[in-house]
C-alpha positions as CSV (number, residue, x, y, z in Angstrom):
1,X,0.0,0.0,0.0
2,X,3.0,2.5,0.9
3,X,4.3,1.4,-2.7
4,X,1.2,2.6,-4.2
5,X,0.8,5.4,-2.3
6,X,4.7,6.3,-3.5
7,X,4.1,5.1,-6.9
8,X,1.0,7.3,-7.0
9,X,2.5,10.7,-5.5
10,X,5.4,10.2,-8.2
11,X,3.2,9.6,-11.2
12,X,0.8,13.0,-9.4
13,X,4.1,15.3,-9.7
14,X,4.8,13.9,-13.6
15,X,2.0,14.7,-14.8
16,X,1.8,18.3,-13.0
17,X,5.0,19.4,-14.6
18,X,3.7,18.0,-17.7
19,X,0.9,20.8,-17.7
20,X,3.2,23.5,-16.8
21,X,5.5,22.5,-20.3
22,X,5.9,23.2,-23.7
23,X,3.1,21.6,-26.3
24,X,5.3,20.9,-28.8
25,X,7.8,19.3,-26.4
26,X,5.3,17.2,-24.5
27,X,4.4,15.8,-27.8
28,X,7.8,15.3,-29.2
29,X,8.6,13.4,-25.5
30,X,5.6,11.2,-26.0
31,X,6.9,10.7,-29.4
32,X,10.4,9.5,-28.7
33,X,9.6,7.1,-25.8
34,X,6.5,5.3,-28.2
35,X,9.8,5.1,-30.7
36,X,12.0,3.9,-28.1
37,X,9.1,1.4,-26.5
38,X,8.5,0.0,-30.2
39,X,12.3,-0.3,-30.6
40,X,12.5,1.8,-33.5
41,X,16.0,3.2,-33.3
42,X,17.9,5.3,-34.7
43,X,19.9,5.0,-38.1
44,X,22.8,2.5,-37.2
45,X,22.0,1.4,-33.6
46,X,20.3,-1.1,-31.7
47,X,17.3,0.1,-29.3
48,X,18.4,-2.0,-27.0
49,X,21.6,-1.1,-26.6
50,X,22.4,1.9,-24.1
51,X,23.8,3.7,-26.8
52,X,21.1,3.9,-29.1
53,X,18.6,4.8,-26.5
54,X,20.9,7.5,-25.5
55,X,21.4,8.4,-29.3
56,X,18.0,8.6,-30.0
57,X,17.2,11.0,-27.0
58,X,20.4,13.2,-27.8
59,X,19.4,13.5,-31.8
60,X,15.9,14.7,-30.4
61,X,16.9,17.2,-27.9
62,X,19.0,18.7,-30.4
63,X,16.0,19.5,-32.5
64,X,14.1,20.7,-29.5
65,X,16.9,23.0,-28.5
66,X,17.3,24.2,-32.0
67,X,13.4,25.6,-32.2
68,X,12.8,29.4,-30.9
69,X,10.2,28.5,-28.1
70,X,12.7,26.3,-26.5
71,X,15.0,28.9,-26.0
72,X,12.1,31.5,-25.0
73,X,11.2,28.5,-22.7
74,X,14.5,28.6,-21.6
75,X,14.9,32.4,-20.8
76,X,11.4,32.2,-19.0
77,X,12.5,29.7,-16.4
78,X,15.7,30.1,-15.8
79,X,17.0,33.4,-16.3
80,X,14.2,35.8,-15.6
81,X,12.5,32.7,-13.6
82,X,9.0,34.6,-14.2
83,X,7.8,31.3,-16.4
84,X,6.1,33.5,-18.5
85,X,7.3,32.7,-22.2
C-alpha cells in the first residue's frame, strides 16, 4: 500500500509538470519514448543497446533546443524565472 501510495504521489508530480510545459515538447517526449518502446531506433544502432537509447534522446533534444520556443522556454524559467514565455 506504501508502494502505491509512493508510486502514486510520483506519477501525481509527472504529470503536474507536464501541464506546466511546452506543447510541442510534450508531444515530441511522448513521441520519442512510443519510438523507443516500439524499438525503433535510430539509423545504425540497436534500441536495445544503451547507446542507441541515448542516441535517439540526444538527436531529439538537439531538435528541441534548436526551435525558438525552447529557448524562449529557456529564458522564461531560468533566467528571468517569471515562467512567462
Amino acid at each position: 500500500a506504501a508502494e502505491d501510495a509512493e508510486c502514486k504521489a510520483v506519477w501525481q508530480a509527472a504529470i503536474a509538470g507536464l501541464e506546466e510545459g511546452c506543447p510541442f515538447t510534450m508531444c515530441t517526449a511522448l513521441h520519442h519514448q512510443l519510438a523507443v518502446h516500439e524499438l525503433r531506433p535510430p539509423p545504425g544502432l540497436a534500441a536495445d543497446s544503451l547507446e542507441g537509447v541515448l542516441m535517439a534522446e540526444y538527436r531529439a533534444m538537439l531538435r528541441l533546443a534548436k526551435r525558438a520556443d525552447f529557448a524562449e522556454g529557456v529564458r522564461a524559467r531560468l533566467v528571468d524565472k517569471d515562467n512567462r514565455p
